[in-house]
Residue, then its C-alpha position, 0 to 999 in steps of 0.5 A: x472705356x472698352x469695359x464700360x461699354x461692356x458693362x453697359x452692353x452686357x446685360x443688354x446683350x444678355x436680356x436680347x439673347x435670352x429674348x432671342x432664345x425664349x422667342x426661337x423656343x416659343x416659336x419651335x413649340x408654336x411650329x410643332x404645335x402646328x404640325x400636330x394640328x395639321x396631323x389630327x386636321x388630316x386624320x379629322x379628315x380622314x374620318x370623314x373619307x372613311x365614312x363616306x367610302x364606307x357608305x359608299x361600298x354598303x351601297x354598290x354591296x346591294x347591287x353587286x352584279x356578281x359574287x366576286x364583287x359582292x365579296x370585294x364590297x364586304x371585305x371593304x365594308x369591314x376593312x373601312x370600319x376598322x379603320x374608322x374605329x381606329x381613328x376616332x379611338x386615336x383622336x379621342x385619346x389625343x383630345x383627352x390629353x392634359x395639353x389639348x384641355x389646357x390650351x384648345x377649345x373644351x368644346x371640341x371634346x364634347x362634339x366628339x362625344x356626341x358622335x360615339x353613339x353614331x360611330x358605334x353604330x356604323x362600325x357594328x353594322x359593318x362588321x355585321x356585313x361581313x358576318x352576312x353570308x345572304x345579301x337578302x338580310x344587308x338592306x337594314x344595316x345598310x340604311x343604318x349605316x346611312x342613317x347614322x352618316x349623316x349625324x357623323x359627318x355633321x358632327x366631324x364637320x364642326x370638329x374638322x372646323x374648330x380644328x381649323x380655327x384653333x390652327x389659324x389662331x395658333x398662326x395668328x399668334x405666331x405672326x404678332x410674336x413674329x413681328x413683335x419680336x422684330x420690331x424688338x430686334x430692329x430697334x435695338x440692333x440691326x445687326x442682330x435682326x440680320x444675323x438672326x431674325x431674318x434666317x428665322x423668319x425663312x424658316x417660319x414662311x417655309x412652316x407656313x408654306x407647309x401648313x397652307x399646302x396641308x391646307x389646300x391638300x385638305x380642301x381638295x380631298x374635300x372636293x373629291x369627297x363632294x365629287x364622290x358623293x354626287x357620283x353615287x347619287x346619280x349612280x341611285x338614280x340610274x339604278x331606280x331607273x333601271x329597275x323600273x324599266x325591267x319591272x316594265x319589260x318582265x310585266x309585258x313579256x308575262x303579258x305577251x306569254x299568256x296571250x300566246x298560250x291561250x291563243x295556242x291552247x284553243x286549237x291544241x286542245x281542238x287537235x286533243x278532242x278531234x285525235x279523241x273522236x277519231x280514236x272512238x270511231x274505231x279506226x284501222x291499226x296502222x291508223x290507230x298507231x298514228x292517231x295514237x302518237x298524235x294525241x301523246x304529242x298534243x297532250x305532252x305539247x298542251x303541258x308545256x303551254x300550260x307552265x308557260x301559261x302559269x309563267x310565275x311558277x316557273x320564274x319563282x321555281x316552282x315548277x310542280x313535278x308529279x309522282x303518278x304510276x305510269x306505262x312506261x313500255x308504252x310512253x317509250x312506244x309513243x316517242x319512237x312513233x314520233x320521232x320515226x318519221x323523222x328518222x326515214x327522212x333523213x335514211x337512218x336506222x332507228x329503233x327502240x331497244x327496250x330491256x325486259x328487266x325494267x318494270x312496264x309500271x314505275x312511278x314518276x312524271x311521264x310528261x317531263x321524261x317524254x319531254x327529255x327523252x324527246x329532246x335527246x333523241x331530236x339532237x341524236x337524229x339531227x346530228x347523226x348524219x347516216x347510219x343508225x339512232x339506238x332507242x335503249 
């Protein structure tokens, strides 16, 4: 009996473990299956963080407040673009393996090449930043950059999608084989499906717990990606702001300047002509002097109102100096008259020390050497609490 029941329970026995273990290996390739799927969903996924922080460093590169961050953006930029380029290599290499064209949708290869030209571009213009040493040349790369974004990000998008799809179809499958295989065990052998199917199936929920945190872990980066976005477009919309109120404030600052020097020039140059009339009406010498060293320091002041007035100039730097032959004995003269006075107020020692080996006549601008020298020596006398100031 014992060998009829052998005989009759053999090749059933046999059939149920060879059932069992060609299901115990189909669901290992189905589970390992999934695991690669869930590695290129977060590499897809990366794909898409990575051009979105690129786009996103390409943008604070034109607004960096200084040179370091400037220079931290471009080392980013170019970083980013590598890492990009090494992605989309590493999925375009894996779609075109045997296995993903025998068992996956054939359209998703196609999508992926329909984003190399956009790829392409983001990465050349990458690497063209970090090239850049000028921030002036970076605003055509940068809208380039945005320009091909959003056909990329589009495109991953459906390729991230398909991904999915082909993921739960894979855990769909895997299910019905799942419960099929249990029915199978059930009907035929209790014992069987205790001691065998239900430690598999712990291990399947454990598989499936997995791929449903990947899951989860990818459609909160998706969120903060989103997040990330909407930041940088209030970040635009501030800077907009921001230029225009300073466009605003420079205009009425140039405004409120020249009103200024012209309200100032008038009576400057009524001091110059009324100094010039005086100076025709010949005056005695001690006056002479006086009136001389007036009129040198309303001259020397009209200048200055003058390149205030003309206050674009000297915004954009191009403050004109002049080349003419002047007396230089004489502009030093003037300034020690100037600033004598000055110097007996506070009891101090001044006095001009001019060397005899300097030329009387050299050439250069006798305006803003006086303004300079003027300058020096006002500090020297204001700080200079007793004792003597040296004109030399």
């Amino acid at each position: 009996m014992s060998q009829t029941i052998k005989n009759k329970y053999l090749p059933f026995l046999i059939t149920m473990l060879l059932s069992i273990v060609l299901s115990i290996v189909f669901v290992q390739i189905t589970i390992d299956k999934e695991k690669e799927d869930a590695q290129i969903i977060n590499r897809a996924g990366r794909q898409r963080m990575l051009s979105q922080n690129l786009s996103k460093n390409a943008l604070a590169l034109e607004s960096a407040p200084n040179a370091y961050k400037w220079l931290q953006h471009r080392y980013k930029i170019g970083r980013l673009g590598k890492d990009l380029k090494e992605s989309h290599e590493f999925l375009k290499g894996y779609m075109q393996k045997e296995s993903f064209l025998r068992t996956k949708n054939p359209a998703l290869p196609l999508l992926f090449t329909s984003i190399d030209t956009s790829l392409q571009a983001i990465y050349s213009s990458s690497q063209q930043i970090v090239s850049v040493d000028q921030p002036d040349s970076l605003s055509l790369l940068t809208q380039n950059i945005l320009a091909h974004e959003a056909t990329f990000l589009s495109y991953m998008e459906r390729i991230v999608k398909g991904f999915e799809l082909e993921a739960n179809n894979q855990v769909d499958l895997l299910q019905k084989v799942v419960y099929g295989l249990n029915a199978f065990l059930a009907a035929m052998f209790l014992l069987t499906f205790y001691g065998i199917i239900r430690p598999m199936f712990s291990r399947l929920d454990k598989q499936n717990k997995v791929l449903t945190d990947n899951n989860e872990a990818l459609k909160k980066q998706q969120q903060r990606l989103e997040e990330q976005a909407t930041y940088i477009r209030e970040q635009n919309g501030q800077l907009v702001k921001a230029k225009k109120k300073a466009e605003q404030e420079a205009a009425a600052k140039t405004a409120f300047l020249s009103n200024m020097s012209h309200e100032i020039r008038t009576p400057m140059n009524a001091v110059i002509g009324m100094t010039n009339i005086l100076l025709q009406s010949t005056p005695r010498p001690d006056q002479l002097d006086h009136l001389k060293t007036i009129g040198f320091s309303a001259e020397n002041l009209l200048v200055v109102i003058n390149d205030i007035l003309d206050f674009s100039k000297i915004e954009a730097g191009k403050l004109e100096i002049e080349h003419v032959n002047f007396n230089i004995l004489e502009a030093c003269q003037n300034i020690y008259r100037t600033l004598e006075a000055k110097a007996q107020d506070k009891k101090l020692h001044f006095r001009l020390d001019f060397d005899e080996d300097i030329p009387n006549f050299v050439v250069g601008d006798p305006t803003r050497l006086s303004q300079i020298l003027i300058n020096l020596l006002n500090n020297a006398l204001k700080f200079t609490p007793k004792g003597h100031v040296i004109f030399q």
